[in-house]
N, C-alpha and C positions, 0 to 999 in steps of 0.2 A: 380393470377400468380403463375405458381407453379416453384419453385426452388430447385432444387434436392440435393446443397451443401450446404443450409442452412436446409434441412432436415438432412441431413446427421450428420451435425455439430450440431443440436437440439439432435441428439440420442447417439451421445457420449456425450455430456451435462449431459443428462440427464441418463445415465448410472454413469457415473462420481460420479454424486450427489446421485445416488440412491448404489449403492455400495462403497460408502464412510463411510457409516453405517455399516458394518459386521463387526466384530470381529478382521478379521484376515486384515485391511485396511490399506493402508499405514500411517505412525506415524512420519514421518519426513517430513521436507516442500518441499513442490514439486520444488524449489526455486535452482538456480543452484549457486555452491560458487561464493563469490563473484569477479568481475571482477575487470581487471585493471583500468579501468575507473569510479570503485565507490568514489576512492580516490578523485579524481579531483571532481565529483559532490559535495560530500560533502563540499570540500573545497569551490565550486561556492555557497551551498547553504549558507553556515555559513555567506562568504563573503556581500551574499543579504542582508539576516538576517541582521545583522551587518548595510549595509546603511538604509536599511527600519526604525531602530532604530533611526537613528541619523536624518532621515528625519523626520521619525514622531514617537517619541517616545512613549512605550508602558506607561500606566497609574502604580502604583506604588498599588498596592491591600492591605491595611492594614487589620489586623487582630485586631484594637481594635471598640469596639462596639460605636455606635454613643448615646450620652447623651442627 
């Protein structure tokens, strides 16, 4: 089957990837600042974290050597 927007999308890929490498390449992350609603994720995610914890607690990793 041929698909002409997933060629298309294959060739700016692969453009992308292949001129990523030159010299003169973008250096800062292609990443847009951060949004109003990063605030809230994070908070949702801590808040998981946090029950995940208390439901099943992570193990305790010691650093002293077993005898």
């Amino acid at each position: 089957m041929f698909d002409p927007t997933a060629m298309i999308m294959a060739d700016k890929a692969t453009k992308h990837h292949v001129l990523s490498a030159r010299p003169e390449a973008r250096t800062t992350p292609e990443r847009p600042p951060r949004q109003r609603g990063d605030s809230m994720r994070q908070l949702a995610a801590t808040t998981l974290r946090r029950l995940a914890d208390r439901v099943e607690p992570r193990r305790v990793k010691s650093c002293v050597p077993a005898a």
